[in-house]
C-alpha positions as CSV (number, residue, x, y, z in Angstrom):
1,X,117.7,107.5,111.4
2,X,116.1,106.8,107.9
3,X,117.1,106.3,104.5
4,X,115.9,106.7,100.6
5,X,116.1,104.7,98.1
6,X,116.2,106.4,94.8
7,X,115.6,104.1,92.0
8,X,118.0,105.1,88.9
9,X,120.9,103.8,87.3
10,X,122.4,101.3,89.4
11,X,124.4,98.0,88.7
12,X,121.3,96.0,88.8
13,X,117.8,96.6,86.9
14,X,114.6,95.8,88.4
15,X,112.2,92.8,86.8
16,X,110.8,94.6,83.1
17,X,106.9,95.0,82.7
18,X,104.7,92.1,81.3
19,X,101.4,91.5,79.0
20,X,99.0,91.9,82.0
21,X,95.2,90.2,82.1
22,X,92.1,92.5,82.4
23,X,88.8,92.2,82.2
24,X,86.1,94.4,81.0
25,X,82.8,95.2,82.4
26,X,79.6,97.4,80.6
27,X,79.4,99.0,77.1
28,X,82.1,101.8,77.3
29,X,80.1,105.1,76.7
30,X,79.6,106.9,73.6
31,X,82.6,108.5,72.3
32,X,81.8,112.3,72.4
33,X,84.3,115.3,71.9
34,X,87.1,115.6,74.5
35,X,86.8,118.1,77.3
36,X,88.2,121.4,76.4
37,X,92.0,120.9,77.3
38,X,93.7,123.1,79.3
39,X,95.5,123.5,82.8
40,X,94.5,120.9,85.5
41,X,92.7,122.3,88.6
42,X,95.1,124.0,91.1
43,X,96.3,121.2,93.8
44,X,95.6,118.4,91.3
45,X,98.2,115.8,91.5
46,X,100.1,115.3,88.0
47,X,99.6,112.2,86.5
48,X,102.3,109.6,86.3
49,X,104.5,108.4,83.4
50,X,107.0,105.9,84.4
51,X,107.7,105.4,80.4
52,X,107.1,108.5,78.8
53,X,104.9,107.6,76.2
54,X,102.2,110.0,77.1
55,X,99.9,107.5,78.6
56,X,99.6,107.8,82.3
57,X,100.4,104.9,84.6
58,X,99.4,103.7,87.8
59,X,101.6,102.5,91.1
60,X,99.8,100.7,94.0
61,X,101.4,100.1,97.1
62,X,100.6,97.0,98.7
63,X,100.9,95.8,102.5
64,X,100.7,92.3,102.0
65,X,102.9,89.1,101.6
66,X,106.1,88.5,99.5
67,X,107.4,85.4,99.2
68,X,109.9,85.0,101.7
69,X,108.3,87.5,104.2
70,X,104.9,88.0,106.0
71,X,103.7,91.7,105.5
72,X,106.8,91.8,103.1
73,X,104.8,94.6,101.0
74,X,105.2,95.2,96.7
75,X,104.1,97.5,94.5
76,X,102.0,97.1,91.7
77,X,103.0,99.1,88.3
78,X,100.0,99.3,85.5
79,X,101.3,100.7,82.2
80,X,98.7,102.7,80.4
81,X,98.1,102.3,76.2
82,X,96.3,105.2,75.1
83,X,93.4,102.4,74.2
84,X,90.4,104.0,76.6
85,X,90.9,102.6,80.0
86,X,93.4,100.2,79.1
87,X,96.3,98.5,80.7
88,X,99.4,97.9,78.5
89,X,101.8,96.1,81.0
90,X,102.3,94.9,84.3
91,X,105.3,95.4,86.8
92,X,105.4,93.4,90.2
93,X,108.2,95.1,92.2
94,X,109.5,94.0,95.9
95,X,112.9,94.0,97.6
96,X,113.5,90.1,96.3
97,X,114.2,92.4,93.2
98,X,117.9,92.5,92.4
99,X,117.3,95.7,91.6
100,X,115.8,97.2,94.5
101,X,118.0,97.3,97.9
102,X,117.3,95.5,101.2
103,X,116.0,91.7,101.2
104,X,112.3,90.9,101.2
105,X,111.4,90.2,105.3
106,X,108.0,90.1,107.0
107,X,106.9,93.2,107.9
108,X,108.8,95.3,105.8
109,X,106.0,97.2,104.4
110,X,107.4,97.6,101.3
111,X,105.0,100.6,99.6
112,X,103.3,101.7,102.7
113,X,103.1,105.4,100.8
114,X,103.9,105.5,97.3
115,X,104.2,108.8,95.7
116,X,105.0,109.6,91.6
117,X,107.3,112.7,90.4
118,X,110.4,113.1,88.3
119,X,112.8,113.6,91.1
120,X,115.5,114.1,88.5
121,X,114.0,116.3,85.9
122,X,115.1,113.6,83.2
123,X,111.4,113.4,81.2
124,X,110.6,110.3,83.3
125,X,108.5,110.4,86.0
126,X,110.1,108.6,88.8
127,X,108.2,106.5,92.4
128,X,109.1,106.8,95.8
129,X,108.0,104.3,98.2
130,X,109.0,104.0,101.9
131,X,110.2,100.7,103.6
132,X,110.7,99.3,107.3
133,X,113.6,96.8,107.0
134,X,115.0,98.0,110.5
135,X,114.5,101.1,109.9
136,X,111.9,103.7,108.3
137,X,113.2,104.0,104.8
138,X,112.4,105.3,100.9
139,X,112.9,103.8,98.0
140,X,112.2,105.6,94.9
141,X,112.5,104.0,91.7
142,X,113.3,106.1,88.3
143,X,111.8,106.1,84.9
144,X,112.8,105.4,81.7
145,X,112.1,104.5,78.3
146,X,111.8,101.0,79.2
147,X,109.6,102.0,82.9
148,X,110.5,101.6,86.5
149,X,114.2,100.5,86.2
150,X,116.8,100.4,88.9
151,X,116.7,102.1,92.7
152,X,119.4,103.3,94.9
153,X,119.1,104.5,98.6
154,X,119.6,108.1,99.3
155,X,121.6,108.7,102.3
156,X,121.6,111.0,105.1
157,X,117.8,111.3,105.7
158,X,116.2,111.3,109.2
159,X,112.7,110.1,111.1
160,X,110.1,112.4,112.5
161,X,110.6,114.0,116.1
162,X,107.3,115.0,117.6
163,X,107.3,115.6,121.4
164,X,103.9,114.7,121.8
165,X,103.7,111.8,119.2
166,X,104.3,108.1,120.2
167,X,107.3,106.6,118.3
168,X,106.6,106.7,115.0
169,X,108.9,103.5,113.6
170,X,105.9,101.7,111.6
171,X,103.9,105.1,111.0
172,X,106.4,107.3,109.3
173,X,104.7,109.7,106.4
174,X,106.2,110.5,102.6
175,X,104.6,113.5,100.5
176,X,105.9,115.0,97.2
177,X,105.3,118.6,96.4
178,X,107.2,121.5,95.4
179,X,107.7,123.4,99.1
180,X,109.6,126.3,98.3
181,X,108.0,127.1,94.9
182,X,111.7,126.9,92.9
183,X,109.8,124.7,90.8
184,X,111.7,121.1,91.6
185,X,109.8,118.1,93.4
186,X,110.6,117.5,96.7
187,X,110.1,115.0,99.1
188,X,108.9,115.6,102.9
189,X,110.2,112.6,105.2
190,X,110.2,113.6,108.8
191,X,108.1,116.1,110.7
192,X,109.8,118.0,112.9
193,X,113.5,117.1,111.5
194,X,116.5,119.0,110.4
195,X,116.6,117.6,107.2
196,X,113.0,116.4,107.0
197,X,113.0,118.1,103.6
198,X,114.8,116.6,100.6
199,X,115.0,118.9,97.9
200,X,115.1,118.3,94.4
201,X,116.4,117.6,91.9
202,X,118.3,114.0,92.8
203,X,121.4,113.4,91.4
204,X,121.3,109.7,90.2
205,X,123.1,108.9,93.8
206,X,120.1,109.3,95.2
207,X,121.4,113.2,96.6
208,X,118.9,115.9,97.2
209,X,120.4,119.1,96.2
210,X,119.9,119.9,99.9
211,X,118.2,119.3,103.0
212,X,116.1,121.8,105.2
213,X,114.0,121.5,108.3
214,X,110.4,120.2,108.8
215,X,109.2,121.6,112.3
216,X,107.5,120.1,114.3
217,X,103.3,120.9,115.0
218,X,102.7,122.2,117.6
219,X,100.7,120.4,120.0
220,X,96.9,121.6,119.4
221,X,95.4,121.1,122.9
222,X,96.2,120.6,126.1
223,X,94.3,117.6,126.4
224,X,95.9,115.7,123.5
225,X,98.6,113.8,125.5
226,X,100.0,112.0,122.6
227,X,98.7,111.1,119.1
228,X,99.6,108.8,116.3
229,X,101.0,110.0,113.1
230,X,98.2,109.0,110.2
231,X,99.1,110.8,106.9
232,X,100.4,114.1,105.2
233,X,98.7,115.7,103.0
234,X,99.9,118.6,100.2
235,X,98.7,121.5,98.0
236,X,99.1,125.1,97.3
237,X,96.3,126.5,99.7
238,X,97.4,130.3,99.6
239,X,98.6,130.4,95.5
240,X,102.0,131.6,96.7
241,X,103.0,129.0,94.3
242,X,104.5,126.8,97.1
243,X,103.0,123.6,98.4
244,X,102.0,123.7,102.3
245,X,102.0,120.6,104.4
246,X,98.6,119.2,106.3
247,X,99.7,116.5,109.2
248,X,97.0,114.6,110.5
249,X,97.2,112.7,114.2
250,X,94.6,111.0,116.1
251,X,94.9,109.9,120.1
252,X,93.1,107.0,120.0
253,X,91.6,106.5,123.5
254,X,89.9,102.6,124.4
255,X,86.3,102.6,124.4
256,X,86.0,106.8,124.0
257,X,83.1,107.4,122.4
258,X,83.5,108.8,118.6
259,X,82.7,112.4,119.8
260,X,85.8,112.3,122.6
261,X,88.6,111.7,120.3
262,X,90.8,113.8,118.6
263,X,91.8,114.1,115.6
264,X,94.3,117.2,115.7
265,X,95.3,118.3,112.2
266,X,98.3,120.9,111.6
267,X,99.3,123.1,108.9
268,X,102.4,124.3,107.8
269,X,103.1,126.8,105.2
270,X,105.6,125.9,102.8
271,X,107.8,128.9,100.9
272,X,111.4,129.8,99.5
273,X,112.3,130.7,103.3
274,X,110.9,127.0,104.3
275,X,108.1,126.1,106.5
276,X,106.0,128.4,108.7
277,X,103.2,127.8,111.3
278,X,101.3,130.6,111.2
279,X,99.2,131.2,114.6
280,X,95.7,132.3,112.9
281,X,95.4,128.8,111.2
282,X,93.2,126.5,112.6
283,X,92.0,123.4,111.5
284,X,89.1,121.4,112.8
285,X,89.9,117.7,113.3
286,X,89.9,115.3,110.4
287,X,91.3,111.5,109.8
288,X,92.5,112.7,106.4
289,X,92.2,114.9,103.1
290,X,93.0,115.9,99.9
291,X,93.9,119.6,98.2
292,X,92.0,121.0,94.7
293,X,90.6,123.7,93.2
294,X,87.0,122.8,93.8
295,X,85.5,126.3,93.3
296,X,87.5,127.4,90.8
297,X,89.5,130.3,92.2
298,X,93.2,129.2,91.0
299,X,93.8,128.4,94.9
300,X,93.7,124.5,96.2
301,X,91.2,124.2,98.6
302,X,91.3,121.6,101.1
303,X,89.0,118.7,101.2
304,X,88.8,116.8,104.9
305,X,87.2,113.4,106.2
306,X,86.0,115.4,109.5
307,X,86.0,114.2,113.3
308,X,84.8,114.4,116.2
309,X,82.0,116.1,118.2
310,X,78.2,115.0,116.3
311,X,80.1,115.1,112.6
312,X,78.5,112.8,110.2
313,X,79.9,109.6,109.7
314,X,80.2,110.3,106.1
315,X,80.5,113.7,105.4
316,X,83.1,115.8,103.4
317,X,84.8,119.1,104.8
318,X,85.8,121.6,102.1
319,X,88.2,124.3,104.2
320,X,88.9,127.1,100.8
321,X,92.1,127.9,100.0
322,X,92.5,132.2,100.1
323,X,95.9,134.2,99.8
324,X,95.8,134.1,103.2
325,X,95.6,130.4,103.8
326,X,92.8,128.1,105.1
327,X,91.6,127.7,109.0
328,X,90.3,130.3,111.0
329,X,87.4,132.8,109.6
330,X,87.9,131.3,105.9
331,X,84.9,130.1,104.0
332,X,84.6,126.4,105.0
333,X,81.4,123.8,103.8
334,X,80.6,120.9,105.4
335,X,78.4,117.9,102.6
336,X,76.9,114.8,104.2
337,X,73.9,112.4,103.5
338,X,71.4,114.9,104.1
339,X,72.6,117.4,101.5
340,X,70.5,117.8,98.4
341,X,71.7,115.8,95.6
342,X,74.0,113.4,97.9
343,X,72.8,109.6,97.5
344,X,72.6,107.3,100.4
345,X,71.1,107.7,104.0
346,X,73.6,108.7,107.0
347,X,75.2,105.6,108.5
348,X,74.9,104.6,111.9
349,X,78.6,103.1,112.5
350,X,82.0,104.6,112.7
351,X,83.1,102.1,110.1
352,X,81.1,103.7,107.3
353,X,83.8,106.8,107.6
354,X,85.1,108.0,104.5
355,X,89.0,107.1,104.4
356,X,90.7,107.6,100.9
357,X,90.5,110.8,99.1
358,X,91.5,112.1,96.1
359,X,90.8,115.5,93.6
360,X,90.9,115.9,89.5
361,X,88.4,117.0,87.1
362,X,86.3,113.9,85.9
363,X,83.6,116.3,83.5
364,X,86.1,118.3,82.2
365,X,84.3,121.6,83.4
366,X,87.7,123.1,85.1
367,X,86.5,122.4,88.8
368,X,88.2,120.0,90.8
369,X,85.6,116.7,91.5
370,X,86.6,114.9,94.5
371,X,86.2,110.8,95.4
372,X,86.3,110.1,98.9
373,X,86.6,105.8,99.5
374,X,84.4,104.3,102.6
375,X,85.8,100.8,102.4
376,X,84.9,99.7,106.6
377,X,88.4,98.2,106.2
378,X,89.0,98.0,110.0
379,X,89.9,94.6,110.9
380,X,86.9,93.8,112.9
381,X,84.5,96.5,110.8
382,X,80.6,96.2,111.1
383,X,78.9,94.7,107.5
384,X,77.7,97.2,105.4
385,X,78.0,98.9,102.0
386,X,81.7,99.3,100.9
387,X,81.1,102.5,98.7
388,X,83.3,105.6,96.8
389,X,81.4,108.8,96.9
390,X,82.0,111.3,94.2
391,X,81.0,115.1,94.6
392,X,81.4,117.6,91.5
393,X,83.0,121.0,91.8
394,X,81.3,124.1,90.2
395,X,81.5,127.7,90.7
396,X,79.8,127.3,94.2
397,X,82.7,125.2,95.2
398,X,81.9,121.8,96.1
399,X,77.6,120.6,96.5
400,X,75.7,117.7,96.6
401,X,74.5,118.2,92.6
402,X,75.1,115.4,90.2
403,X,76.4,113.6,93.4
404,X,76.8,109.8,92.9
405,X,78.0,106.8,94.9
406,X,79.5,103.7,93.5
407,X,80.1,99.9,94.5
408,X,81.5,97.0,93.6
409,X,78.3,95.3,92.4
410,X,78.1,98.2,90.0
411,X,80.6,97.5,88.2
412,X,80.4,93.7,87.5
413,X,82.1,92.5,90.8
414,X,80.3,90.9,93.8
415,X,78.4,92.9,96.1
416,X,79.2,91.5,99.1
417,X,82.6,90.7,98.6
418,X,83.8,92.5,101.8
419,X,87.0,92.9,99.9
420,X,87.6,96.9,100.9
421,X,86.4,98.3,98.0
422,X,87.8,102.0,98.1
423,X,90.3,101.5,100.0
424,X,92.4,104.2,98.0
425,X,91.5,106.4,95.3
426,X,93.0,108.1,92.5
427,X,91.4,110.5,89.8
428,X,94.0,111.0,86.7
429,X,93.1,111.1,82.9
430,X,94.3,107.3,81.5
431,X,93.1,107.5,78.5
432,X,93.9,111.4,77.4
433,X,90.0,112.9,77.1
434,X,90.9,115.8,79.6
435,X,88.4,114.4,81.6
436,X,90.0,112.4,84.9
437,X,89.0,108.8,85.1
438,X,88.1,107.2,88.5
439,X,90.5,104.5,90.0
440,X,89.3,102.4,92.4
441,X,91.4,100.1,94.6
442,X,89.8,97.3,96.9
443,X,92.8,95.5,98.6
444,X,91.0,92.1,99.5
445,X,91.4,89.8,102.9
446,X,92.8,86.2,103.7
447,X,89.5,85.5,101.8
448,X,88.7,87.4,98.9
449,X,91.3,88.6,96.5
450,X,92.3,92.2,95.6
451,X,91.4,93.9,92.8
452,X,91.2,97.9,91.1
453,X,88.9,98.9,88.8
454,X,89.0,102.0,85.6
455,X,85.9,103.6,85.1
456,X,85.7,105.9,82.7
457,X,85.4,109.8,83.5
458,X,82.3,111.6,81.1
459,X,80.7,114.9,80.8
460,X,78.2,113.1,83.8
461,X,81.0,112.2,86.0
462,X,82.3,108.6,86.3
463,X,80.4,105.8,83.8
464,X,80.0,102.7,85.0
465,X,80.1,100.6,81.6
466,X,83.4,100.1,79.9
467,X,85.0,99.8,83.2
468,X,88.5,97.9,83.2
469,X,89.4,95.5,86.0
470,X,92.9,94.7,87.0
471,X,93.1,91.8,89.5
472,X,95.8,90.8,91.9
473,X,96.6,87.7,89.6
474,X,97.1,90.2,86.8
475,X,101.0,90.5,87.8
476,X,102.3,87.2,87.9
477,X,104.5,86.3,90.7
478,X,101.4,86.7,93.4
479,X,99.5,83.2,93.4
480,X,99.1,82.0,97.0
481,X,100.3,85.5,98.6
482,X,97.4,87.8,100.5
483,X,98.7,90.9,98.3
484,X,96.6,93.4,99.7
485,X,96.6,95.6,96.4
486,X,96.1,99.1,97.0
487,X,96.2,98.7,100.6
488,X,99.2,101.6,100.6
489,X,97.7,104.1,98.6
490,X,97.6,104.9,94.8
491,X,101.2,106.7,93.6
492,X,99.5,110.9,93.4
């Protein structure tokens, strides 16, 4: 059994926002006219505003300590001003938090997935974060005028049931999306459950309006014996105007080589009826993904970190979204090192692999851009460059032109930190120029701190002066704690 806590009105509030320190790093760029405004890519993630002042904000989950518990987990809450890149205030939230239920403990995992919507259609938009104090949970704190204020857990949810999946205690998945297309956020907890699907809106209990089943994927080959649950992506990809759902697995075998594992990934098509599995869709294997409208065809397309077989280490799947779905005999375009216009020379190691994606229209064209993070964040993870690719969408879908990679020694931080720099991602416009800036997450070690950085998004894609860095220390209550910023994901 699970639980979810629904942040909103209860007896207690959580800790209010401070004054947080940034720092700033380059000449921002020349202020120009803003991108023509207008209706973000299809499968773009909205942008979060735990206030409602208009200026987006940011959530980062966040594996590490707390102070009474090892692996405790917190989330970090940046306030946006409206002033460029800026950061207003700061929020350090964990279960020590009188207003947040359960009691800090080590390896809670407070914020494993964090995920941003107004669950209860008040203006505000509201966070849900799951939690492993003795059992999988979700905790989803509501907005207000005042931010992130009070939680509550929402009863009556349940865990994933997967006949070929290893128990999934410490690798349960959360996903927002609107899966039947009434047009309420939902929340998917629970593949293959009853009542995996919570639908909106919450009352201020914590009560979806109702529950409905998640089934289960199918297994995908006969030679997949079991496979660990890794992450759920979702988007439109038909324009039914219903989010689908995109599981990802992986059977991790000792010493198989990279081409012998599998990485199975399902779909299921979300609708007013619930979900469907429809037998023509098939996927090829992938770690994880994002959806967006890279071509520009009012369908999300779906963007993959592929597996398996003699894939790149570092390439980029694009699988286009149609009316009749992705997989089988769709359009699908594969982008690695050796395209045109893509920077960098093919990597050699498995830890180079892209792991953190996200969509959103940095140049302000209409075309989805996509990020995808390679931050060799594997405990024992080869040296090498810790880099965040960016590819722009166009017309042709996605291509290697005006391709660019970033690191941290670009932007004013040490180059050879080894702190996990892209570890997550997140394209949303902070500072309102209908272009999408670039967030960048690095979640640090027992050595080097954490840190996310704000680069600017331009006509050319993301600049790399007048970049904003937010660092660990930046919220107060962290000094002495491993916080591992980042290392759950950026709220989408």
């Amino acid at each position: 059994m699970a639980g979810v806590v629904v942040a909103r009105g209860g007896a207690e509030t959580i800790t209010a926002p401070h004054t947080c320190r940034t720092s700033a790093h380059g000449t921002a760029p020349a202020g120009g006219p803003a991108a023509k405004g207008g209706a973000a890519p299809a499968g773009v993630a909205p942008a979060a505003d735990f206030d409602g002042d208009g200026h987006p904000d940011l959530a980062m989950g966040s594996l590490g300590d707390v102070e009474n518990g090892s692996g405790g987990g917190s989330i970090e809450v940046a306030y946006g001003s409206g002033d460029g890149t800026g950061l207003a205030r700061c929020q350090y939230l964990t279960q020590n938090d009188a207003g947040i239920p359960g009691k800090g403990r080590d390896e809670a995992f407070f914020g494993t997935d964090v995920t941003a919507r107004d669950f209860d259609e008040d203006g505000y938009t509201d966070l849900a974060a799951t939690v492993f104090d003795w059992k999988p949970s979700v905790i989803v704190m509501w907005g207000s005028a005042d931010g992130l204020k009070s939680a509550v857990r929402v009863p009556g949810t349940d865990g994933s049931h997967v006949p070929w999946m290893p128990d999934p205690i410490l690798e349960e998945q959360l996903v927002a999306g609107d899966f039947n297309g009434d047009g309420h956020a939902d929340l998917v907890f629970g593949l293959g459950s009853g009542k995996g699907l919570l639908k909106g809106p919450f009352k201020r209990d914590g009560t979806p309006a109702a529950t409905a089943p998640v089934p289960a994927p199918r297994r995908p080959a006969k030679d997949v014996g079991t496979a660990n649950y890794r992450e759920l992506v979702a988007g439109d990809l038909d324009g039914d105007g219903a989010d689908d759902l995109v599981a990802f697995h992986h059977d991790w075998l000792p010493d198989a080589a990279w081409s012998e594992e599998h990485w199975p990934v399902s779909y299921l098509r979300g609708g007013p009826d619930g979900f469907t599995q429809p037998d023509d869709v098939g996927l090829p294997d992938a770690a994880t993904g994002a959806a967006g409208d890279v071509d520009g065809d009012g369908i999300a397309d779906l963007l993959l970190s592929p597996r398996g077989d003699d894939v790149s280490r570092s390439s980029v799947t694009v699988v286009y979204g149609s009316a009749s779905g992705p997989g089988k005999g769709r359009r699908t375009t594969t982008l690695d090192r050796d395209t045109p216009g893509v920077p960098g020379e093919e990597p050699q190691d498995e830890d180079a692999v892209l792991s953190s994606f996200d969509t959103g229209d940095v140049d302000g064209d209409g075309y989805a851009d996509v990020v995808a993070g390679s931050p060799r964040s594997e405990v024992y993870a080869k040296s090498g460059p810790e880099e965040v690719l960016f590819l722009r969408g166009g017309p042709d879908g996605l291509t290697g032109e005006g391709a660019r990679a970033f690191r941290e020694g670009d932007l004013g931080g040490d180059p050879d930190a080894r702190r996990g720099f892209g570890a997550a991602v997140r394209l949303v416009d902070t500072d309102g120029d209908h272009r999408s800036d670039l967030v960048v997450a690095a979640p640090g070690t027992d050595r080097t701190d954490s840190s996310a950085w704000l680069l600017p998004g331009t006509a050319d894609g993301p600049a790399t002066g007048g970049v904003t860095r937010l660092h660990g220390y930046a919220f107060g209550s962290t000094e002495g704690l491993d916080l591992y910023m980042g290392g759950g994901g950026i709220a989408r």
